[in-house]
C-alpha positions in Angstrom: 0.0 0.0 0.0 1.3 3.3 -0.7 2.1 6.1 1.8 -0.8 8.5 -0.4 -3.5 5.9 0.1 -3.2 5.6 3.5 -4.7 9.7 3.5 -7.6 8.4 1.4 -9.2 5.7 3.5 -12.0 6.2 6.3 -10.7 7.8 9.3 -11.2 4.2 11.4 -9.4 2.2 8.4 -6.1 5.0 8.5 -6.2 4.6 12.3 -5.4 1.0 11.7 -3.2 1.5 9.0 -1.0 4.1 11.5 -1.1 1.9 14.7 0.2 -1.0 12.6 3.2 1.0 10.8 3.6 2.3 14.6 4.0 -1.2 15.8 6.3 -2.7 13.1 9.2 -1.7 14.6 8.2 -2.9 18.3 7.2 -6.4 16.5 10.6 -6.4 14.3 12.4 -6.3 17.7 10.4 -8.4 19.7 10.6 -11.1 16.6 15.1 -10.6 16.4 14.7 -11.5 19.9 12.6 -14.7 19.7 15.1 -15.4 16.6 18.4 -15.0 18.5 16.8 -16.8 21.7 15.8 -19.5 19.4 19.6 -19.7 18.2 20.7 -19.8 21.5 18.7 -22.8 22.5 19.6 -24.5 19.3 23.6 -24.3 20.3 22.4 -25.9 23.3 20.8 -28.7 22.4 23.4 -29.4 19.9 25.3 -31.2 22.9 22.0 -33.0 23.5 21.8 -33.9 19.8 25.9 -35.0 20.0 24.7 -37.5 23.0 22.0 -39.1 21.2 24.7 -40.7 19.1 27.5 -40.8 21.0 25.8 -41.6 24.4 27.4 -38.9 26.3 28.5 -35.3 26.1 31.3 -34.1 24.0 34.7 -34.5 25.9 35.7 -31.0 25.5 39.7 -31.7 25.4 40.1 -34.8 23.4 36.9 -34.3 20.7 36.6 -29.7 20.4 37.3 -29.6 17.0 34.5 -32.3 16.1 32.1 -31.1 18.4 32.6 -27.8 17.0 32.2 -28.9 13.6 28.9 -30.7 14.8 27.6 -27.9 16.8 27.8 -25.3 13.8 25.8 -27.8 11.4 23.2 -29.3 13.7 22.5 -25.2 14.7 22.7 -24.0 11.3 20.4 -26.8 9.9 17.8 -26.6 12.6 17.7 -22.7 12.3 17.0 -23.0 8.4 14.4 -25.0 8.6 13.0 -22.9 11.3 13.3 -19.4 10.0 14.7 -20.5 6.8 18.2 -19.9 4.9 18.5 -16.0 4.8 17.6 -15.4 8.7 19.8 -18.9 9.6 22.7 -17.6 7.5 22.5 -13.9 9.2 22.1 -15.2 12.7 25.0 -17.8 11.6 27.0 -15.0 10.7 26.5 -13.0 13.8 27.5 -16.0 16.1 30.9 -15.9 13.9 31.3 -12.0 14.7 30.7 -12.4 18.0 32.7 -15.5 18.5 36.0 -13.8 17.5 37.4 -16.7 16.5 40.6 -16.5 13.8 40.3 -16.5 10.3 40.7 -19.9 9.1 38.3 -21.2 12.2 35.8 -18.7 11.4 36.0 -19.7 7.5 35.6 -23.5 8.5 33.0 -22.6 10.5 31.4 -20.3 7.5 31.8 -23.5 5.9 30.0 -26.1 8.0 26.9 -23.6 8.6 26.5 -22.8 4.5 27.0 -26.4 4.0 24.4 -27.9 6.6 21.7 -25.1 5.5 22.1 -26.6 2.2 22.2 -30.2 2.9 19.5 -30.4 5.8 17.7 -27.2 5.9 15.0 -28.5 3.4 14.3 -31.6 6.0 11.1 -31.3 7.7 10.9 -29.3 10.7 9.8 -31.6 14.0 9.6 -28.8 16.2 12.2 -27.2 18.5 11.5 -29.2 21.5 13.2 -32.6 21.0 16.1 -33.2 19.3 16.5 -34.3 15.6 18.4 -37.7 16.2 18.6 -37.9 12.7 19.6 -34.9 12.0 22.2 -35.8 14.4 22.9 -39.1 13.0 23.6 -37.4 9.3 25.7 -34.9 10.6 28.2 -37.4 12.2 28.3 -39.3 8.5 29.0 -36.2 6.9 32.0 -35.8 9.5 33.0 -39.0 8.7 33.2 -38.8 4.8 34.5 -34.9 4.6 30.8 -33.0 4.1 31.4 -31.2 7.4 34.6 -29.8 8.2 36.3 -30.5 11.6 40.1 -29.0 10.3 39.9 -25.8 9.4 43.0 -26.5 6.9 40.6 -29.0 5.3 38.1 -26.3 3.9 38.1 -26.4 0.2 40.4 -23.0 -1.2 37.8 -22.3 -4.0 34.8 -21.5 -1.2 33.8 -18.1 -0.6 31.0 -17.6 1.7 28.5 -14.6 1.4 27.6 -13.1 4.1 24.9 -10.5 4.8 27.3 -8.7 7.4 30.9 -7.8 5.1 32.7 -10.3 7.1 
């Protein structure tokens, strides 16, 4: 609707029109933060998602790199096929600028999240409240046969990821 035609409906229909375009920005914000809660729940129950196939939780000095690596797809997955790839990728993206991580870890990272949105973020969505154990169960495969990146050195030298933020 344009801007000129909101002056030219009936004084209860332009009332409407204004109170909405005065809430959009309150329900924009109030939507980010459901998003980036959402996000942070997901990293969370990637450790959940880890134990459903290893039995336990990650063993943070002898398996990081692969619970990284597994923590950045199972997230990045599950946040595309909640809020799909372009709000996944920017809330990806985000968690790499705030991580401050080094270049090559951040790029392997960049990696694991573009490639997971790809692979899984299609797969249909079984809510947020239990684990996808098969999600979890792919994502270890795809460790396994190079899909999902656990070296950073391993990351292939022709990708370039895009990014919404000029990282």
């Amino acid at each position: 609707m344009k801007l000129s035609s909101v002056f030219n409906l009936k004084s209860k229909k332009r009332k409407l029109v204004g109170a909405v375009l005065l809430a959009l920005p309150l329900l924009g914000a109030l939507g980010a933060a459901g998003v980036y809660a959402t996000h942070k729940y997901l990293k969370g129950s990637a450790e959940e998602a880890w134990a459903t196939q290893k039995g336990r939780g990650p063993d943070m000095h002898r398996e990081y790199m692969e619970f990284d690596a597994f923590r950045h797809a199972y997230t990045s997955a599950r946040l595309t096929q909640c809020f799909g790839k372009s709000a996944a990728r920017f809330l990806m993206d985000m968690n790499e600028v705030l991580g401050q991580n080094h270049t090559a870890e951040r790029r392997k990272d960049s990696f694991n999240n573009d490639a997971s949105a790809e692979i899984w973020g299609d797969r249909n969505f079984r809510g947020l409240a239990t684990v996808d154990a098969g999600l979890s169960a792919d994502i270890m495969s795809a460790m396994q046969d190079g899909r999902v990146k656990t070296d950073p050195t391993s990351v292939p030298s022709s990708y370039q990821h895009r990014t919404y933020l000029g990282l």
